[in-house]
N, C-alpha and C positions, 0 to 999 in steps of 0.2 A: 202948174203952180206947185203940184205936190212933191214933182220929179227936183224942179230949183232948189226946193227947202229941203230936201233929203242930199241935195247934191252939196248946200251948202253946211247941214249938218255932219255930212261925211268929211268933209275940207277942216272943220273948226275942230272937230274929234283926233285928225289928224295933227294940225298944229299945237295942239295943246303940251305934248312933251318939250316942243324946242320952245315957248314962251315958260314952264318950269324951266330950263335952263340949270341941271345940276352938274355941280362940278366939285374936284376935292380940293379938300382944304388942309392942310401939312404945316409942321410944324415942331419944333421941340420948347418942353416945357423944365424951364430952370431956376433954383432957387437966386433972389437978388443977392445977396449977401457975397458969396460965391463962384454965381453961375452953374452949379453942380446941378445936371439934372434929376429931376424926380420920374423913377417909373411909379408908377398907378394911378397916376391922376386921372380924375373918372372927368370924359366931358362930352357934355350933353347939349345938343338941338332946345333951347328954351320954350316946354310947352309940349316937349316930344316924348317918348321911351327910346331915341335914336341916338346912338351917342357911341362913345369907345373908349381905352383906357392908354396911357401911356405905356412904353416899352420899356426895356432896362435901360436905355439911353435916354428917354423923353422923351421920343418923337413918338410923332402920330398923324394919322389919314382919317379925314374924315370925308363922304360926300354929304355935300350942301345943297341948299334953294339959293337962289337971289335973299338978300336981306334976312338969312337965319344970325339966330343971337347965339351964341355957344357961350356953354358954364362951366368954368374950370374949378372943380372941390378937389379938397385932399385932406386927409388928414391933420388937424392943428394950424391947417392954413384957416381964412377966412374966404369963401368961394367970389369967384370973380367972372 
């Protein structure tokens, strides 16, 4: 009984990263008006300290979970 439950303790511990399922998330970020993109936009995992900033073109890479919410702030904008 005890050897099953440690066998099946070891099986669930193992599966557990491919049910997190992380993957990245890419993108550039530009003003409507425009289209000009913005570097520094700070954006953030909602809930997290995990997050990154845009580049001098507005793109960005971020890895994710299934169902993470991202926060895009910047300066004079209103975050989204």
């Amino acid at each position: 009984m005890k050897k099953s439950l440690l066998l099946f303790l070891l099986i669930l511990i193992c599966l557990l990263p491919a049910i997190a399922q992380d993957r990245t998330v890419s993108g550039t970020v530009t003003t409507r008006e425009d289209g000009s993109p913005l570097p520094g936009v700070n954006i953030i995992l909602k809930g997290t300290g995990t997050g990154t900033v845009t580049d001098i073109e507005g793109n960005y890479n971020l890895s994710v979970t299934n169902n993470a919410v991202l926060v895009f702030s910047f300066i004079g904008y209103q975050s989204q």
